[in-house]
PALO-294637 format. One record per residue (C-alpha): x, y, z; residue in one letter. Coordinates in steps of 0.001 Angstrom, whole numbers, padded with zeros to 6 digits, always signed. Layout:
N
XYZA...
***
This chain:
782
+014026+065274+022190X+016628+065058+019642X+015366+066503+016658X+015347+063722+014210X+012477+062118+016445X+010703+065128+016590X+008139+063879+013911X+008505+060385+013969X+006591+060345+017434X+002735+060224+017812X+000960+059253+020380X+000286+055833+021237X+004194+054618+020665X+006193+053203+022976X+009680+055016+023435X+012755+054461+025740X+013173+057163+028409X+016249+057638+031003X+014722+057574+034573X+015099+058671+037820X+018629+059574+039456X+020129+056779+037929X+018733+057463+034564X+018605+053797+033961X+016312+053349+030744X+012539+052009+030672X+010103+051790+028341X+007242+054724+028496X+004275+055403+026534X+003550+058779+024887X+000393+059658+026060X+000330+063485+024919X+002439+066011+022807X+002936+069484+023825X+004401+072512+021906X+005767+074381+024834X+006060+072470+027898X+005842+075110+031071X+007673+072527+033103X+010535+074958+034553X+013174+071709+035604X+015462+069868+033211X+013994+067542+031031X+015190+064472+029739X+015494+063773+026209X+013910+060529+024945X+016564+057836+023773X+014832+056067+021055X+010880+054986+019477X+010459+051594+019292X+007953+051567+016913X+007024+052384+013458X+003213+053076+014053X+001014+053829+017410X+000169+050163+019298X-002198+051834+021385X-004909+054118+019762X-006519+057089+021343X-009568+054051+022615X-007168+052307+024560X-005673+055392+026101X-008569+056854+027149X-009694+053342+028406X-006208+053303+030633X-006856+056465+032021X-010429+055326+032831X-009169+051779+034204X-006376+053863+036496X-009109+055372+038418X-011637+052493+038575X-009258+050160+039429X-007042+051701+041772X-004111+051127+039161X-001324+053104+037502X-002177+054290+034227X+001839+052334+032722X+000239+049420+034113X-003258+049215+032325X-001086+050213+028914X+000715+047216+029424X-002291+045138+029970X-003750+045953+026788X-000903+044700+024882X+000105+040922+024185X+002682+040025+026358X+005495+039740+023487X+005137+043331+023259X+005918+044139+026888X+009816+045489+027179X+012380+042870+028542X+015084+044581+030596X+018491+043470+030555X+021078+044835+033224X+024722+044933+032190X+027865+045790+034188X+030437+047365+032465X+034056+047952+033633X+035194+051277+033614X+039032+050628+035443X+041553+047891+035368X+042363+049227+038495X+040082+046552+040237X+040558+043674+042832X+040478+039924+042120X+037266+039100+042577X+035744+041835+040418X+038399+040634+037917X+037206+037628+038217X+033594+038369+037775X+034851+039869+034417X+037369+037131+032976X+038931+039194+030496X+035315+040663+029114X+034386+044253+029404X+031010+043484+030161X+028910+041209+031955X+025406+039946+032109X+024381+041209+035899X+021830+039240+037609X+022639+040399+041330X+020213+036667+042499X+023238+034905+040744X+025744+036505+042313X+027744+035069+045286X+027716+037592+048512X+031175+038029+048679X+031781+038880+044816X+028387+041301+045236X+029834+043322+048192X+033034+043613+045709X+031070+045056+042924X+029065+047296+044881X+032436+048912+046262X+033448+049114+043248X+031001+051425+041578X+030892+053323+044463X+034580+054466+043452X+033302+054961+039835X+035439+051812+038620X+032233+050464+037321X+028817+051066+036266X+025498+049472+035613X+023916+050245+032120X+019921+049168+031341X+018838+048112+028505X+015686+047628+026787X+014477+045179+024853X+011569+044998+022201X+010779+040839+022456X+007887+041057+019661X+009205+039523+016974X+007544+038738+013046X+008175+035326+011835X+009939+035294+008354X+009808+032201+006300X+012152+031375+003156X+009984+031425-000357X+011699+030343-003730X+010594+031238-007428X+011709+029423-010207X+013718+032145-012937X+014301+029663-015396X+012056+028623-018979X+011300+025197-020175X+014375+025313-022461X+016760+026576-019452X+015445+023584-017246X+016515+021091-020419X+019859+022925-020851X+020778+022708-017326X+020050+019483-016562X+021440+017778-019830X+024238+019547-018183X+024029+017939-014994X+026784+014885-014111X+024710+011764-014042X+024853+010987-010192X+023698+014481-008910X+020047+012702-008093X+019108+015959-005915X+019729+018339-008381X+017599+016443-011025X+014759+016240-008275X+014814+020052-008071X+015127+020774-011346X+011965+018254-012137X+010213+019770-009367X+010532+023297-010503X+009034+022337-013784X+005998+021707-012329X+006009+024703-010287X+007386+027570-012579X+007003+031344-011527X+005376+030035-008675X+006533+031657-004839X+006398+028738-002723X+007545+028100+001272X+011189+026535+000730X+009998+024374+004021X+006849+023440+001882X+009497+022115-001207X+011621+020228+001446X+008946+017982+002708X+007850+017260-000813X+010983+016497-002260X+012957+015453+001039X+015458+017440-000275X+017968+019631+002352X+018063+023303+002541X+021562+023002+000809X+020352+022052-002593X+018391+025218-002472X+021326+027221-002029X+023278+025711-004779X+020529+026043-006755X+020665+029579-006259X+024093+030089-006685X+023498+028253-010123X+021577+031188-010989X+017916+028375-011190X+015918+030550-008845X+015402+033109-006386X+014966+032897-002627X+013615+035858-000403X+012726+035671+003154X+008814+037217+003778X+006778+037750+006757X+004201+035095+007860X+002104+034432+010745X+002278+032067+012979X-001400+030094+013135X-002956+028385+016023X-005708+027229+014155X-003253+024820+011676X-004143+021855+013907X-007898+022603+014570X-010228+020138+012106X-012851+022350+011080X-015804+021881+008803X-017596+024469+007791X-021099+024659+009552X-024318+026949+008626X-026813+028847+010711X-029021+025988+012515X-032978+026160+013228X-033488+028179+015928X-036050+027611+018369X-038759+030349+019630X-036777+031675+022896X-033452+031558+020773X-034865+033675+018346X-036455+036163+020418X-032843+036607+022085X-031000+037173+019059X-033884+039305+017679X-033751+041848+020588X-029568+041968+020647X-029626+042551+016960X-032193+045239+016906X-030387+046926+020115X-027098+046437+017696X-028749+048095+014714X-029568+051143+016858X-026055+051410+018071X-027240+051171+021834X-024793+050260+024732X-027873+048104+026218X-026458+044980+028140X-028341+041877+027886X-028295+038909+030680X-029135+035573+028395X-030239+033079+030996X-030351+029762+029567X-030452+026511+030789X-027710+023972+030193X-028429+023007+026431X-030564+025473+025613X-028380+026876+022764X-026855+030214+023895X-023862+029188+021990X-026119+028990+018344X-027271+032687+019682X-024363+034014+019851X-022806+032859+016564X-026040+033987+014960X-025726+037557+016468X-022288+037792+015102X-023811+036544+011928X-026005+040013+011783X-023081+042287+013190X-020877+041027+010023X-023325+041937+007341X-023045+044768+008863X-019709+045536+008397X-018995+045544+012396X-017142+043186+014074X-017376+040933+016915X-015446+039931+019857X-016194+037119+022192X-014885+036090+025471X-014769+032480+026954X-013781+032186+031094X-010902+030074+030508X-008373+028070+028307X-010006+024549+028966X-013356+026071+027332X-011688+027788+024202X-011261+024030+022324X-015223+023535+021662X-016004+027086+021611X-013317+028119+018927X-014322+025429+016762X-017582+026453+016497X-016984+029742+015876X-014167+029236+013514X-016301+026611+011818X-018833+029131+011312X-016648+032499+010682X-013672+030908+008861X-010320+032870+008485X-012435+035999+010142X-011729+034727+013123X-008143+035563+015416X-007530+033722+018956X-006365+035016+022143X-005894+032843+024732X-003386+031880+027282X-003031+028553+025570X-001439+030489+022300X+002612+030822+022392X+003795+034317+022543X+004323+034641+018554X+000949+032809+018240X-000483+036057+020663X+001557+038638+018488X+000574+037468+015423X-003450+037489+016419X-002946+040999+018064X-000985+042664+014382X-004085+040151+012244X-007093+042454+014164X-004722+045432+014677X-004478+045135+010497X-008316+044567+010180X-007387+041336+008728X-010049+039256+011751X-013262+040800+012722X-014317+038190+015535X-011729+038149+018353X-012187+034742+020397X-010628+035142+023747X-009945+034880+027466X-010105+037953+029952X-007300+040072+028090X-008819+039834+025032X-011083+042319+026270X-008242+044476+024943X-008501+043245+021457X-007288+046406+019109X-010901+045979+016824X-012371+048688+015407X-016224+049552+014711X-017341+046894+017388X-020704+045718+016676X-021192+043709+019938X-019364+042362+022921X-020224+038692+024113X-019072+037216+027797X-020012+033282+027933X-020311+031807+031305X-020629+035477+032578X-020615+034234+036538X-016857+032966+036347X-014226+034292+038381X-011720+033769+036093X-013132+037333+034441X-011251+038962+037319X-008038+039992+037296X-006026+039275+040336X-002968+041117+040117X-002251+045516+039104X-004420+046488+037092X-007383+044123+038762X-009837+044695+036431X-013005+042944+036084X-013612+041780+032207X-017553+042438+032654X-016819+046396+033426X-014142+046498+030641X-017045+045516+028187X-019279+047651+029495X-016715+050960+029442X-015907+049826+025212X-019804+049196+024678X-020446+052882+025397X-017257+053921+023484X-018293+051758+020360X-022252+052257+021073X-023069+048858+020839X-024813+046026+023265X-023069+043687+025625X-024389+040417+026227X-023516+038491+028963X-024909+034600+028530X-024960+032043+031967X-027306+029106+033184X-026518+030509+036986X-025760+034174+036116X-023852+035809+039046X-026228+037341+042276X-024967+040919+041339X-026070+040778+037452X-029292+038532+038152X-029915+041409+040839X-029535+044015+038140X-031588+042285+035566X-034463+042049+037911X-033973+045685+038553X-033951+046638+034895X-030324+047957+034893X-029979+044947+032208X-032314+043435+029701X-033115+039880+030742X-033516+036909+028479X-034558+033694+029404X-034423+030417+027471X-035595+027746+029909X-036001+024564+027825X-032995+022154+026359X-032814+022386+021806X-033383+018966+021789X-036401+019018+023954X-034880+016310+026483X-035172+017080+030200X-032489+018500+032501X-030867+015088+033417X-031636+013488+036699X-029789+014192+040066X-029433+011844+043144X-027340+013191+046071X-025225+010138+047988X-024645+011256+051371X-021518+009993+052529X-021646+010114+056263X-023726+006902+055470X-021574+005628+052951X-019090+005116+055805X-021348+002957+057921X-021297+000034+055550X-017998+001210+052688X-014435+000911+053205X-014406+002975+049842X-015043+006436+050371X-013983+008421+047089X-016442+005754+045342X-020179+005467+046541X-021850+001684+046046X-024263+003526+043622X-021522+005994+041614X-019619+002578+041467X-022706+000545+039921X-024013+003507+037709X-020365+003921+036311X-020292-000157+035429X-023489+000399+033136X-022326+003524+031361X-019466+001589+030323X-021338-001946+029138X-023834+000732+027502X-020434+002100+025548X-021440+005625+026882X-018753+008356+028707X-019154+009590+031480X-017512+012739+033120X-016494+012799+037270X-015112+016309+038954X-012679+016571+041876X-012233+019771+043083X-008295+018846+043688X-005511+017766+041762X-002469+016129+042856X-002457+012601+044394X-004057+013993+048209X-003745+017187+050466X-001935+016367+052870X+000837+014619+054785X+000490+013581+058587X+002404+011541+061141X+000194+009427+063124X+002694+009027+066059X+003205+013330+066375X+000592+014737+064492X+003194+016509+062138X+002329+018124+058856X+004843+018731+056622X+004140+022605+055318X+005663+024702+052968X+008335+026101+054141X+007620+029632+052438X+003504+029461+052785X+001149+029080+055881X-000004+025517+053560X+000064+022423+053856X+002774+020438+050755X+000527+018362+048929X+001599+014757+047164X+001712+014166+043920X+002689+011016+042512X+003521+011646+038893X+006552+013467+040227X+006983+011542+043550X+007185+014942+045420X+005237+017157+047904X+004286+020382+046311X+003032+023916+047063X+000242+025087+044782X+000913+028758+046493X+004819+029452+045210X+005711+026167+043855X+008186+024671+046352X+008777+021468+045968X+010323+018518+047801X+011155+014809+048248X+008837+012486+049647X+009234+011732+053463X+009453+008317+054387X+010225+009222+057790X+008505+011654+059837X+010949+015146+060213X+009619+015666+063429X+009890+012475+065150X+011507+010167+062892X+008494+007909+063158X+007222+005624+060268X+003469+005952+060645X+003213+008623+058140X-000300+008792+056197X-001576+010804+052982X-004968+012433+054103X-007227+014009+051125X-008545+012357+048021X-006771+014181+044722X-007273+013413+041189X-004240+011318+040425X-005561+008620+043019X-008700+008709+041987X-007302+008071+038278X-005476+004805+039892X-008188+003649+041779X-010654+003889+038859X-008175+001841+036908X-008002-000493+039885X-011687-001326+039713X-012859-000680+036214X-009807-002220+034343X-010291-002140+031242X-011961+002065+031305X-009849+004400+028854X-009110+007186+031303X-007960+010488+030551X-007251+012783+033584X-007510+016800+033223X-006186+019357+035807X-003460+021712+035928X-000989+019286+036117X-002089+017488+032988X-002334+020122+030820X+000556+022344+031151X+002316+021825+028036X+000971+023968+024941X-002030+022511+023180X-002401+019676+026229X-006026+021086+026657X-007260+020652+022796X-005568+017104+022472X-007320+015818+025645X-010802+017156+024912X-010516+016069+021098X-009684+012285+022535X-012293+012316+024339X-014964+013857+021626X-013523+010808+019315X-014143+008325+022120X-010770+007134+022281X-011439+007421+025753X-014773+006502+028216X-014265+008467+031212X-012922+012229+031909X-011938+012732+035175X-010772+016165+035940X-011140+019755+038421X-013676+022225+038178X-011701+023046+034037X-014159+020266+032909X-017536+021441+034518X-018568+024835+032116X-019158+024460+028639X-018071+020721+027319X-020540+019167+025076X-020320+016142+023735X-023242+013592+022602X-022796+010556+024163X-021900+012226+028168X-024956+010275+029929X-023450+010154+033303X-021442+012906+035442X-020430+012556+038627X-019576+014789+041439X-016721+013042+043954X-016586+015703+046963X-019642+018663+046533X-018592+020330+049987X-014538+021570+048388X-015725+025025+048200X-018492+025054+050902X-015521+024813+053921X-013901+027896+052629X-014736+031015+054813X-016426+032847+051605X-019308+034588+051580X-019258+033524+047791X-018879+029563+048798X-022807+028893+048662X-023257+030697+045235X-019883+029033+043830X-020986+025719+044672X-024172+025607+043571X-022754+027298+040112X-020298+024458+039732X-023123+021954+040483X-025267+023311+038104X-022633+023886+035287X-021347+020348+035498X-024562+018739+035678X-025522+020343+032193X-022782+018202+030322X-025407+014980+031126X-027341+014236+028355X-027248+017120+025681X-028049+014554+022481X-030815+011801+022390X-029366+010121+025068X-031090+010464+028835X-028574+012184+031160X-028021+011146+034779X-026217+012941+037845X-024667+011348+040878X-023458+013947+043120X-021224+012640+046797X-021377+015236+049539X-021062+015018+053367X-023911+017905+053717X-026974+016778+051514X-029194+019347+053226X-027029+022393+052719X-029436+024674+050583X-026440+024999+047476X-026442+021169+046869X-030459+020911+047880X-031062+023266+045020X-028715+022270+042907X-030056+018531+042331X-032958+020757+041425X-031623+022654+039267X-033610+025286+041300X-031598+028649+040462X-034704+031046+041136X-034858+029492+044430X-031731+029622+045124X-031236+033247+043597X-033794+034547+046502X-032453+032213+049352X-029024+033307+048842X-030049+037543+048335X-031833+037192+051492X-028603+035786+053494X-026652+038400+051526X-029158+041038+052923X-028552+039724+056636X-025027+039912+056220X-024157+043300+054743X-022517+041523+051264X-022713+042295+047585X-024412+043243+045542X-026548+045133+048774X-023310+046382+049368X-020242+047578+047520X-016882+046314+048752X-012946+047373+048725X-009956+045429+050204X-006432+047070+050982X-003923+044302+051804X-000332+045258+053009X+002782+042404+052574X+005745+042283+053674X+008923+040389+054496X+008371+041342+058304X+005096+040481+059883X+005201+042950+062100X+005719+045741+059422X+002465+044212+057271X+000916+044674+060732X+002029+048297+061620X+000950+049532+057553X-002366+047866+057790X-003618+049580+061466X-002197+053047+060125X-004241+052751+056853X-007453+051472+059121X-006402+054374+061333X-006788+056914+058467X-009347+055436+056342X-011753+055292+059073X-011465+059303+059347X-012865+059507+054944X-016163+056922+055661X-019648+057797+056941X-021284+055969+059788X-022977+053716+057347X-019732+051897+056297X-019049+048759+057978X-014653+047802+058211X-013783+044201+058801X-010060+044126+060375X-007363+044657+060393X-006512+041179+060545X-004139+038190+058873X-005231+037430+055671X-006674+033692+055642X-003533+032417+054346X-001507+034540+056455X+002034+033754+054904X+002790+032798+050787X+006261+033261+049416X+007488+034019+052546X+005907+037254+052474X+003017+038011+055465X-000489+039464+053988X-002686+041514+056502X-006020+043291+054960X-008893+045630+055657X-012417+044885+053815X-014579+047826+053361X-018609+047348+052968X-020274+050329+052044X-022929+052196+049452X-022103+055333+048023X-018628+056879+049762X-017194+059344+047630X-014367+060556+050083X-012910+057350+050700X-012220+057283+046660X-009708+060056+047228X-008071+058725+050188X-007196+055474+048428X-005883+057128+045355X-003538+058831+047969X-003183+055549+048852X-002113+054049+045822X+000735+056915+044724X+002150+056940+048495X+002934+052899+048231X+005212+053515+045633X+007480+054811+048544X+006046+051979+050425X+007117+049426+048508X+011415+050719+048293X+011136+050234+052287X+009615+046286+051006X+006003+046923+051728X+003471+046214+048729X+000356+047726+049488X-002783+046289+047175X-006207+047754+046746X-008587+045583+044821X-012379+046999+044219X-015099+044249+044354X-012949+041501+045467X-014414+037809+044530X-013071+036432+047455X-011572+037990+050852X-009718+035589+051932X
***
């Protein structure tokens, strides 16, 4: 280390290292300092700090080093996690010319520059092979650099400098037509010795940024550029809002959290609530108590579609406390959020899963709303679960968790009843109205006397008197795009991706087939590619023709649609939900993004187009998920004054999920579902593992995945039960092939060791192209 950074580093900064044989530069993280180093090589000296001040503090280190093992993850990659993703290093290859003693081509490459850009996916084969040759003889070299992408935001500000007499001076000396100057000069007047945003002064004069600097050059005032954050609250209307009644079961919940809080005790709570019972007036009161004090409070929500309501009513409550992070925020939105609770300036963090790693200090508690969603897991290095992530800071901070569901997951209902958690119930609605009413429309007779079969006879009719009552009503697809699938009726051809082991689906917005796997996209046939027949069909209702044939029959219905496709650009989410909340609009139709946590007064009807989505997935989860998402969405029925009714369309009426569901029966179901789990060797009787290995070549994903079953099978007892190795259910995505092992089993402590061999062996793996994943507690195995 060259000795000027010798004590500007600490640890916690990022730095730029040279690495391996190429010494090409990344960025590292210190992690420890030593005096005298007993390593007896050559070591490398670092190349430069990035930063000014620690961005991880000794929590989140020893929280990385803790995720590493739990999560079968390398230690750089759960740093990274933890920081916003502005703050992850951008690297930037350039090729630099070291000869002029080069062919054409590589002259070529160059035109006249001595270095280029190198993207070696850009490059043609021919001019590639060139290149490579090239450095081979030394005539040129690739150089790696790194990139810090966070950024501040710096506005202009101006201050008037002159007095009431300079402002008459100057403008008596002033020709008569120079209108813009006069406007300044009045305008400063008003404003004297006060800083104010240049971009605030140009709207409220309409003058350009030129006067400004003319102004300045006159020697009328000063202009500075300072540091401001970016805010993704500026749009949100919020009113400010006190603590509301609460009613007996409310207030024995947040009477037991807060006590548990006051004593500094990493107890974690299951609150389960009914639909509209008021978890969310719990929680907000519970932060209340944390505040006073002088803790803070962060809160997760399972996904960007919920974060509209439930940052409202947090930031109606908490004000200018409270900081945002969500996937929905730009990246200098994110940055800024991350440096306001880094700087102590928000003490309730709002968030998705990654804002798990919110930088507070002196946490006071740790709330997870909708605790049962799988959008809590991480499904990608370092696959971490947001529920265990709370649970690991609770201890660290000694403080509760609470995790708040109507249909808590099996394994933390299982742990509650065991006494691992505290359990809370709240069974009745806040405004004392019963859980809406159900009916279940099976389909198979539908078809007997219905040519329409995304619309029952009775969803039809109940819609038709939502809409003369001027009520909304909500309906869920479980699919987006127009339908699944393409076939040929002459061949039976289905036009697949050609990259994925999936079927292309149609959507009509952009008149193309898509895959939802790696995004491939292309034309609509209008001939069959197999055949060249005509007879080609769309098979599969999605929720773009549902959205035309609800404007087909009920013609005059305000429709707004919400899925993926809808609500990609920045801020889609909030503008679609706030329509609807203002009535502009009578009927949401959307995915499963619109069945958790919407509440809005005058929803009296909800429907359910296609119950069985999930149920036909091979899942041992599929029962549980469905009657979750069944539940959830038939809680946003009546939540005001206003009786609530549920229509739910499903080709297997008797299938215990949907049975249960219209009963809003989760007890039942909790004990009928534990008792097939029991049978079949799942969670949360069983823990579970899966290793999956990709790869270009089938046969080499093949090969890796019978040696590891080979091995691992030598590090388990008896009592652990291996499924595979076989394809994974979708056996090909990105044109890479997926083969997996899934281990069940209870307590097998030399299998732990084995996989963390595992784990540092596939980085060798992965230079001869095989990726090798192990994910702990899987949500899904196929």
């Amino acid at each position: 280390m060259d000795e000027h950074l010798k004590d500007r580093i600490t640890v916690g900064m990022r730095v730029v290292v040279p690495f391996g044989k190429g010494n090409r530069l990344i960025q590292g993280f210190v992690v420890r300092i030593f005096d005298n180093a007993k390593y007896q090589g050559e070591l490398k000296k670092i190349i430069s700090v990035i930063d000014l001040a620690p961005v991880l503090n000794e929590e989140c280190l020893k929280m990385a080093e803790w995720m590493a093992r739990d999560t079968f993850s390398f230690r750089i990659s759960c740093m990274q996690a933890m920081l916003p993703s502005a703050m992850r290093a951008q690297y930037q290859k350039k090729l630099v010319l070291l000869s002029k003693d080069v062919n054409g081509d590589v002259k070529t490459f160059f035109s006249g520059e001595n270095e280029k850009d190198f993207d070696e996916q850009k490059i043609p084969t021919k001019i590639l092979g060139q290149l490579i040759k090239a450095r081979q003889q030394n005539k040129v070299e690739i150089r790696y650099l790194v990139k810090d992408r966070a950024r501040v935001k710096k506005v202009n500000v101006i201050k008037s400098v002159l007095t009431s007499a300079g402002i008459e001076r100057e403008r008596a000396a002033l020709r008569a037509n120079a209108d813009n100057l006069k406007r300044l000069l009045n305008f400063l007047e008003s404003h004297s010795q006060k800083m104010i945003s240049q971009l605030q002064v140009e709207k409220e004069t309409g003058l350009a940024s030129g006067v400004f600097q003319t102004a300045e050059k006159k020697g009328w005032l000063v202009r500075k550029k300072i540091e401001q954050y970016r805010d993704p609250r500026e749009h949100l209307a919020v009113k400010r809002t006190v603590p509301k009644k609460l009613t007996f079961q409310q207030n024995h919940a947040v009477e037991a959290v807060v006590k548990e809080a006051k004593n500094e005790n990493a107890t974690v709570f299951l609150l389960q609530g009914v639909t509209g019972s008021g978890k969310t007036e719990v929680y907000l009161q519970v932060i209340a108590n944390v505040l006073m004090n002088k803790k803070t409070a962060l809160m997760l929500v399972p996904e960007i579609a919920l974060t509209p309501q439930m940052v409202e009513r947090v930031t109606s409550r908490f004000g200018k406390k409270v900081a945002l992070l969500h996937s929905g925020l730009s990246n200098g939105e994110r940055f800024d959020e991350w440096r306001r609770i880094e700087k102590n300036e928000a003490q309730v963090v709002v968030g998705a899963r990654s804002a798990i790693f919110a930088p507070l200090k002196n946490i006071g508690i740790i709330i997870i709303d909708e605790e049962h969603e799988t959008s809590y897991k991480q499904d990608n290095m370092p696959r971490y679960h947001a529920r265990d992530v709370a649970k690991w800071r609770a201890v660290y901070h000694h403080c509760p968790v609470l995790l708040g569901s109507a249909t808590p997951s099996l394994e933390s209902r299982a742990r509650a009843q065991k006494g691992v958690y505290r359990w809370l119930h709240m069974d009745t609605r806040i405004n004392k109205q019963p859980l809406p009413q159900v009916t279940v429309i099976d389909m198979r007779q539908e078809a007997h006397f219905s040519n329409n079969m995304i619309f029952s006879k009775t969803m039809i009719a109940s819609i038709q008197q939502t809409l003369q009552r001027n009520e909304q009503i909500i309906l869920m697809l479980n699919r987006r795009g127009y339908s699944s699938f393409m076939m040929c009726r002459d061949c039976g051809f289905v036009l697949k991706c050609p990259n994925c082991d999936i079927s292309l689906t149609l959507h009509m917005d952009t008149h193309s087939m898509k895959c939802h796997y790696c995004g491939h996209e292309e034309p609509i046939p209008h001939v069959c590619p197999s055949c060249n027949g005509k007879r080609i069909r769309y098979y599969g209702t999605g929720t773009q023709q549902v959205e035309a044939e609800l404007q087909k029959i009920f013609n005059k219905a305000r429709i707004l649609r919400m899925d993926v496709d809808t609500t990609r650009r920045k801020g889609a989410h909030t503008q679609i939900l706030n329509k609807f909340g203002r009535h502009e609009a009578d009927i949401l139709l959307g995915t499963q993004m619109i069945a958790k946590g919407l509440d809005y007064p005058n929803v009296t009807l909800v429907g359910v187009l296609n119950a069985d989505t999930a149920l036909g997935m091979a899942d041992f989860r599929a029962s549980e998920k469905t009657f979750q998402l069944l539940t959830q969405v038939s809680g946003r029925a009546g939540r005001a004054d206003k009786k609530g009714e549920v229509i739910i369309q499903t080709y297997n009426p008797d299938h215990y999920a949907i049975r249960l569901a219209k009963e809003q029966n989760y007890e039942f179901f909790f004990r009928k579902e534990m008792s097939i789990r029991h049978q079949g060797v799942y969670p949360p009787y069983y823990y579970t593992v899966q290793i999956t290995a990709s790869s270009r070549d089938e046969g080499q994903a093949a090969k890796k995945m019978y040696q590891i079953y080979g091995e691992i099978k030598k590090h388990l007892s008896s009592k652990a039960v291996i499924l595979g190795p076989t394809p994974q259910a979708v056996a090909r995505i990105n044109n890479r092939y997926f083969y997996q092992i899934i281990v069940k089993y209870k307590r097998e402590n030399e299998m732990f060791a084995y996989l963390d061999d595992v784990l540092h062996k596939s980085q060798k793996d992965e230079r001869n192209g095989i990726k090798i994943m192990i994910d702990r507690e899987p949500l899904s195995f196929v």
